[in-house]
C-alpha positions as CSV (number, residue, x, y, z in Angstrom):
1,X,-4.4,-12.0,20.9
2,X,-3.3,-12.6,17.0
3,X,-2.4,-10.9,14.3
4,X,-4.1,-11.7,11.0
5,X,-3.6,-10.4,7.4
6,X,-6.6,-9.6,5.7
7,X,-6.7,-8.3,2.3
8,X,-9.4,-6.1,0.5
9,X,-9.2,-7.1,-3.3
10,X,-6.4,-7.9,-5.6
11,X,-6.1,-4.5,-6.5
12,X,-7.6,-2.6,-3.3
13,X,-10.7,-2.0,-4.7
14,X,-12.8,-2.8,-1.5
15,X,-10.4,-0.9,0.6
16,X,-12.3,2.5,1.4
17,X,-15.2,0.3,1.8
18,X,-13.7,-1.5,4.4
19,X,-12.4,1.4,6.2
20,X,-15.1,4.2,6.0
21,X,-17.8,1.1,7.3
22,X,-15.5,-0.6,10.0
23,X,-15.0,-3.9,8.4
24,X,-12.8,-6.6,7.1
25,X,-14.0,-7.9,4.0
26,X,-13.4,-11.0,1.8
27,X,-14.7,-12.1,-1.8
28,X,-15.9,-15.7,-2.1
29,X,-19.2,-14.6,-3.4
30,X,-20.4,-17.4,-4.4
31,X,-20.2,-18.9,-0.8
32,X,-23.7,-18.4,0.6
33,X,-23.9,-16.8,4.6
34,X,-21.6,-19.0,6.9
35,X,-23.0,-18.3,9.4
36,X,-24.2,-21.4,10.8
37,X,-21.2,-23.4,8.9
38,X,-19.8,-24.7,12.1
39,X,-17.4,-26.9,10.8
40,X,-14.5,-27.0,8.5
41,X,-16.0,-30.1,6.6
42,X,-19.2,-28.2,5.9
43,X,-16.9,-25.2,4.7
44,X,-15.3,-27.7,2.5
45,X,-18.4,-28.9,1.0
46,X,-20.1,-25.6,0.2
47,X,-16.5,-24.3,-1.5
48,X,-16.6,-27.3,-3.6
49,X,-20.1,-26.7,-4.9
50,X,-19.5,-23.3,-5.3
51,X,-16.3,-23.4,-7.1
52,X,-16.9,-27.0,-9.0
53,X,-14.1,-26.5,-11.3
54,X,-11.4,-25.6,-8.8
55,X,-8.9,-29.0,-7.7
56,X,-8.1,-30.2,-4.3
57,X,-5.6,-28.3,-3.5
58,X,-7.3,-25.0,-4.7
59,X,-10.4,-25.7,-2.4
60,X,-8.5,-26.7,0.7
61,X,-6.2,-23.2,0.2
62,X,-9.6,-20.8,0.0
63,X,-11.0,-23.2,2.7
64,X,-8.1,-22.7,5.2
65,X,-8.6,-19.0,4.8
66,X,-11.9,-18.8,4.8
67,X,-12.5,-20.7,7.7
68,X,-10.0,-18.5,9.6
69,X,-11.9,-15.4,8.6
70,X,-15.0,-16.9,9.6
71,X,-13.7,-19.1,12.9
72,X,-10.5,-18.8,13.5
73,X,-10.2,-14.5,13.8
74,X,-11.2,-13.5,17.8
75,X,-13.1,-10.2,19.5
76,X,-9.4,-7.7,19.8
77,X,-7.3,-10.2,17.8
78,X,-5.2,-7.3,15.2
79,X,-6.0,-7.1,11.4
80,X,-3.7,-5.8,9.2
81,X,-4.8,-4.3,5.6
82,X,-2.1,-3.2,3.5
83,X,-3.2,-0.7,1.4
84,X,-3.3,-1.3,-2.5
85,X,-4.7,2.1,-3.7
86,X,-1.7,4.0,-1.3
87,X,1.0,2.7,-0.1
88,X,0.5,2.4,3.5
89,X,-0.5,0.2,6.2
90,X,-3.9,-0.1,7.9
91,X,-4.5,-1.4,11.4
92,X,-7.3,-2.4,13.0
93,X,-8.9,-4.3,16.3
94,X,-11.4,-7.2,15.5
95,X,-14.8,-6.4,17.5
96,X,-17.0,-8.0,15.8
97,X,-18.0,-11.8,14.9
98,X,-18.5,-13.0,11.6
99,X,-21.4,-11.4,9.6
100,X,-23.0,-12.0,6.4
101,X,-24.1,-9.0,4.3
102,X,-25.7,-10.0,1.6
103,X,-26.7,-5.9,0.6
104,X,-22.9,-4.8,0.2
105,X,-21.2,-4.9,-3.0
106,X,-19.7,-7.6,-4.3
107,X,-16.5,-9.2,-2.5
108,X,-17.4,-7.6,0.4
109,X,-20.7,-9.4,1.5
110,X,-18.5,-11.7,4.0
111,X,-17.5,-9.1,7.0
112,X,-16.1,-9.0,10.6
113,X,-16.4,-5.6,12.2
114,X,-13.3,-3.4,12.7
115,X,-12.6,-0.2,14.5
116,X,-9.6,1.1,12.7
117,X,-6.7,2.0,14.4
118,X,-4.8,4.1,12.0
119,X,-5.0,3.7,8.5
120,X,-2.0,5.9,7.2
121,X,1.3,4.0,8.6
122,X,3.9,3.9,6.4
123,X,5.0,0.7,5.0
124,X,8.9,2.1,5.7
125,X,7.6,1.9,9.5
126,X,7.8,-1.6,9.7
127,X,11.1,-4.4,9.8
128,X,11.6,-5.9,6.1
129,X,10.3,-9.1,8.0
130,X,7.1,-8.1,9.1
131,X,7.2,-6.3,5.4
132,X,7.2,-9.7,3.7
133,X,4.6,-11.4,5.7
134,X,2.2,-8.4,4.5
135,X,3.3,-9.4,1.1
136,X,2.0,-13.3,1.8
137,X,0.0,-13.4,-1.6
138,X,-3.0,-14.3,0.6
139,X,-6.5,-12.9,1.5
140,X,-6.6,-14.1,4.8
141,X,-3.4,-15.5,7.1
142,X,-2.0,-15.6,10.3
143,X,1.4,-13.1,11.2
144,X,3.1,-14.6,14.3
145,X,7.2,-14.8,14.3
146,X,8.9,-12.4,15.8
147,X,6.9,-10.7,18.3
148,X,4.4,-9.1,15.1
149,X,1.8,-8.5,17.9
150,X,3.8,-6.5,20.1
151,X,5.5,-4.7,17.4
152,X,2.6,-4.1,15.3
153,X,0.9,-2.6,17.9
154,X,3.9,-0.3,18.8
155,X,4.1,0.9,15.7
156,X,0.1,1.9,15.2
157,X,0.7,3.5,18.7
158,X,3.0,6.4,16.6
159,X,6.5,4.0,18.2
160,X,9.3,2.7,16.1
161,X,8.7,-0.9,15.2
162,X,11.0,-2.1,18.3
163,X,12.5,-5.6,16.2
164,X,14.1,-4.3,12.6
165,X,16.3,-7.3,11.6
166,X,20.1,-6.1,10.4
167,X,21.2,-6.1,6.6
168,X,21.9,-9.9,5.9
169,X,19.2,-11.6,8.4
170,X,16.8,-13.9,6.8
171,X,13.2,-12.0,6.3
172,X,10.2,-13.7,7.8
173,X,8.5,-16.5,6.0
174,X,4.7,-16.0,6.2
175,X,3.3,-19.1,8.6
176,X,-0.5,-20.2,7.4
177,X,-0.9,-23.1,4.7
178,X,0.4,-22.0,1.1
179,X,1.5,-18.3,2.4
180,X,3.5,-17.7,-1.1
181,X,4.9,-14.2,-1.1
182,X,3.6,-11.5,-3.0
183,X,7.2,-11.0,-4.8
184,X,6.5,-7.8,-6.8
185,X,5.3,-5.8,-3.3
186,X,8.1,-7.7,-1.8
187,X,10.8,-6.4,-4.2
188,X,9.0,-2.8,-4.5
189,X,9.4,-2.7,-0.5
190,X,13.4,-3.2,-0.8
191,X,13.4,-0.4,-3.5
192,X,11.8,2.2,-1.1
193,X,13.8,1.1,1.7
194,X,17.0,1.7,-0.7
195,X,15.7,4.9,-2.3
196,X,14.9,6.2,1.5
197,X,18.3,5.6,3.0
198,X,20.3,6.7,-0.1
199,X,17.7,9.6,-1.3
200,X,17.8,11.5,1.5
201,X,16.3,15.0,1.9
202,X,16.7,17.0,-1.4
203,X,18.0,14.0,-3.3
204,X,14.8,12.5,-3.6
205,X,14.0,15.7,-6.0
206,X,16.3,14.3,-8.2
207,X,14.7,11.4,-8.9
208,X,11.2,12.7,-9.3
209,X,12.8,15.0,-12.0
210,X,14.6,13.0,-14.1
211,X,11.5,10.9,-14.2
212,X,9.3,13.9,-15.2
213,X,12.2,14.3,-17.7
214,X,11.9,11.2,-19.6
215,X,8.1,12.0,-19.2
216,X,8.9,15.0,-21.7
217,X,9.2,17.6,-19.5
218,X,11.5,20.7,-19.4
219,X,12.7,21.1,-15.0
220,X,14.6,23.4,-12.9
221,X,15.1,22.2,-9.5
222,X,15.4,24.3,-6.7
223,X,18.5,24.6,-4.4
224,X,19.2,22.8,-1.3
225,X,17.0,24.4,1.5
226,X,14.6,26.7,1.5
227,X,12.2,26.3,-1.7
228,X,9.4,28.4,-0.9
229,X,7.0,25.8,-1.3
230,X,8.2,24.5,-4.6
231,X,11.0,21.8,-5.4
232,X,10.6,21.9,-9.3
233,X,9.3,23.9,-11.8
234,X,8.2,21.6,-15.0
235,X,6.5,22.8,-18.0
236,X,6.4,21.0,-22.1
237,X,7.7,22.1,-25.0
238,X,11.3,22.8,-26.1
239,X,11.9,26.2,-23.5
240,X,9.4,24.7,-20.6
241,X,6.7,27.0,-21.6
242,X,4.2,25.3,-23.2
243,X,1.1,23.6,-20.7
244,X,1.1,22.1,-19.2
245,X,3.4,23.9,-16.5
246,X,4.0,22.2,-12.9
247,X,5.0,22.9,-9.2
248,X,6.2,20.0,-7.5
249,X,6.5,19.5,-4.1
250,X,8.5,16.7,-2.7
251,X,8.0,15.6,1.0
252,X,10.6,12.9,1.9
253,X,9.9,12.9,5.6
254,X,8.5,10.4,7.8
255,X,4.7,11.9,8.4
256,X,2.0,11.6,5.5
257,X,1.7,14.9,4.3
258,X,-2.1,16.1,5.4
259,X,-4.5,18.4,3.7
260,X,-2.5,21.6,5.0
261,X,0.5,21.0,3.0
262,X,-2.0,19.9,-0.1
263,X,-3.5,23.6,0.2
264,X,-0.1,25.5,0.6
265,X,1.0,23.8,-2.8
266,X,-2.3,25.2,-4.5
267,X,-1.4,28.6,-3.2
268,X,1.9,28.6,-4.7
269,X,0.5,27.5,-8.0
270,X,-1.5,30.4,-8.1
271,X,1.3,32.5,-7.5
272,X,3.7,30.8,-9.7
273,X,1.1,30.3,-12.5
274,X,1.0,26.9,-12.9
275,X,-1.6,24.9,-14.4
276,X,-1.3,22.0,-12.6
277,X,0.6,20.6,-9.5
278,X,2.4,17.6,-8.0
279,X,2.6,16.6,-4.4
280,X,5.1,14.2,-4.3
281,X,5.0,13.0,-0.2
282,X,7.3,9.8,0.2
283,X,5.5,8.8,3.4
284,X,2.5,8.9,1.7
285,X,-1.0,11.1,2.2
286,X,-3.7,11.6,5.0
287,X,-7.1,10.2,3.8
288,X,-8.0,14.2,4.3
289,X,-5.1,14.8,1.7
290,X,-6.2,12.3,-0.5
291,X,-10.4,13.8,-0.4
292,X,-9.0,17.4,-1.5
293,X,-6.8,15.9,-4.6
294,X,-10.1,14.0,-5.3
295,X,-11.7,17.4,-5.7
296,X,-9.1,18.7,-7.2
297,X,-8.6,16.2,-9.9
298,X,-7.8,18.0,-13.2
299,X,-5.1,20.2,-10.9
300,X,-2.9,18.5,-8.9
301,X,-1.7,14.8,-8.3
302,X,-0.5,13.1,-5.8
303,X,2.3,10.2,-5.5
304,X,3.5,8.4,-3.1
305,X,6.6,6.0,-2.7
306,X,4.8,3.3,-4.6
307,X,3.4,5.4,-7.2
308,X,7.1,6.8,-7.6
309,X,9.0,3.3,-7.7
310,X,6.5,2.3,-10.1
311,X,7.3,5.8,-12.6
312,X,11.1,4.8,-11.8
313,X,10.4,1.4,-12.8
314,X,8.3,2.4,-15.7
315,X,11.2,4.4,-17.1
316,X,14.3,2.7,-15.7
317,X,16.2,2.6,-19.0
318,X,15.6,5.7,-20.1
319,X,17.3,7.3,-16.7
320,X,20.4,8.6,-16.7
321,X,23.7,6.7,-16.2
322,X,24.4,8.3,-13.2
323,X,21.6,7.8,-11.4
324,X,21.3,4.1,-12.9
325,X,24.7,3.5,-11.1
326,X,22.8,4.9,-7.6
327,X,20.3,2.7,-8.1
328,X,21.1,-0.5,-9.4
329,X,18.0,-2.5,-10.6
330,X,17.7,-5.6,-12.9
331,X,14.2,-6.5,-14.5
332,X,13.2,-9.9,-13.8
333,X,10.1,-12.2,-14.2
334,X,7.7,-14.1,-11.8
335,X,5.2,-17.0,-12.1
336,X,2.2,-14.9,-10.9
337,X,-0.5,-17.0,-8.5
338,X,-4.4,-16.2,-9.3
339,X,-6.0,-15.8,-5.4
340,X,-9.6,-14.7,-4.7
């Protein structure tokens, strides 16, 4: 069996699709069904009259990867999707062969079936290695070096990833033809792993406050231990009281937090008469967690670790000293690849 990466849009926007139907998805619409293109060469020649303005070396890339999607991808071989719109890790089995579906949305008409494994792992759950060969700025490729299969699988089985390289080793290079890093996920996914081994516990509180500080908010954290089901109080305005007025809750444990701890927050909203809420859960959100905030839309928010390294990004400057000396960042720039 293998392990292959396949992505769901540049920014995730075919992901639910993809896991509510049981599929892995690609774009390439303009690629008609492959179905009996049983050859690379024939691949070759259909990509280059579909995309007539692309050069060589851009048509042999989406060929390589569209070939493995269509050929090269086997009945149980893994599929990994990481997840744009949270910031998790889906996994998946391969059960199906390559299928054209000319009646779904656009960049999802090519499809293998899936049955999803687990679509809520957090990306801290995996090695920095494996984490950079999710970040291969790629639709489709191959994961192979060390032992991905067997660790990938441990991990969507609820086990620690059984291979996390030290401090100092050398992260994985992703394998397949032209696998360039995605450096921006890469470099976000060193941030959380810093923020979760020097934030611990409580301390994570502290970050989401100052950023709801330079946000223009008035806070009062709550002590260490036992909050009763609020870590900050937030409101506008010069005293705090104008709207509107938040309870946080900040989750920095290992589990997604799930539609149970979504509903306790609303009940202490109501009785600390809050407007609005904000479920902070570093390990992310249950897709039941994430249906109720959709129903709950002009009430509470969630963010995850992404969603809070990107505010802490957003606002680096304007933190505080101290917490600037915690967590020492420097901004710097990318040539950024176009991919399908």
């Amino acid at each position: 069996m293998n392990v292959w990466l396949v992505r769901a849009g540049r920014n995730g926007e075919r992901e639910n699709f993809a896991l509510e139907k049981g599929l892995a998805v690609i774009g390439w619409d303009e690629l008609p069904d492959l179905t009996q293109t049983d050859s690379r060469e024939k691949l070759s020649d259909q990509m280059q009259r579909a995309y007539p303005d692309e050069g060589k070396m851009a048509v042999a890339n989406h060929v390589g990867q569209v070939w493995a999607f269509r050929s090269r991808i086997e009945k149980g071989d893994l599929i990994v999707l990481p997840l744009k719109t949270r910031s998790m890790i889906a996994i998946g089995k391969c059960i199906g062969a390559y299928k054209y579906e000319p009646e779904n949305p656009a960049g999802a008409r090519h499809t293998r079936a899936v049955k999803w494994i687990c679509e809520d792992i957090p990306r801290e759950a995996f090695g920095k290695d494996l984490l950079y060969s999710f970040g291969a700025f790629m639709t489709v490729c191959q994961i192979k070096r060390n032992n991905a299969e067997d660790r990938i699988r441990a991990v969507s089985e609820g086990k620690e990833d059984p291979l996390v390289p030290t401090v100092g080793e050398e992260p994985e290079e992703p394998e397949d033809i032209l696998s360039v890093p995605d450096l921006e996920q890469y470099a976000a996914d060193q941030i959380r792993q810093y923020i979760a081994r020097k934030f611990k516990g409580h301390e994570l509180s502290q970050i989401v406050s100052q950023v709801l500080c330079v946000e223009g908010y008035q806070v009062e954290v709550s002590a260490p231990g036992p909050d009763g089901g609020v870590d900050i109080l937030a409101g506008m305005g010069p005293m705090g009281f104008d709207m509107p007025r938040l309870c946080v809750q900040v989750k920095s444990g290992n589990a997604p937090a799930d539609a149970k701890v979504f509903r306790e927050l609303r009940g202490v909203m109501e009785d600390r008469g809050a407007d609005q809420g904000l479920l902070v859960s570093w390990s992310g959100f249950t897709r039941s967690a994430v249906e109720e905030a959709h129903r709950q839309f002009f009430r509470i928010r969630l963010w995850d670790a992404g969603t809070l390294v990107g505010k802490v990004l957003d606002n680096y400057e304007k933190l505080s000293e101290e917490l600037r000396a915690e967590l020492p960042l420097k901004r710097i720039w990318a040539l950024v690849l176009e991919e399908e």
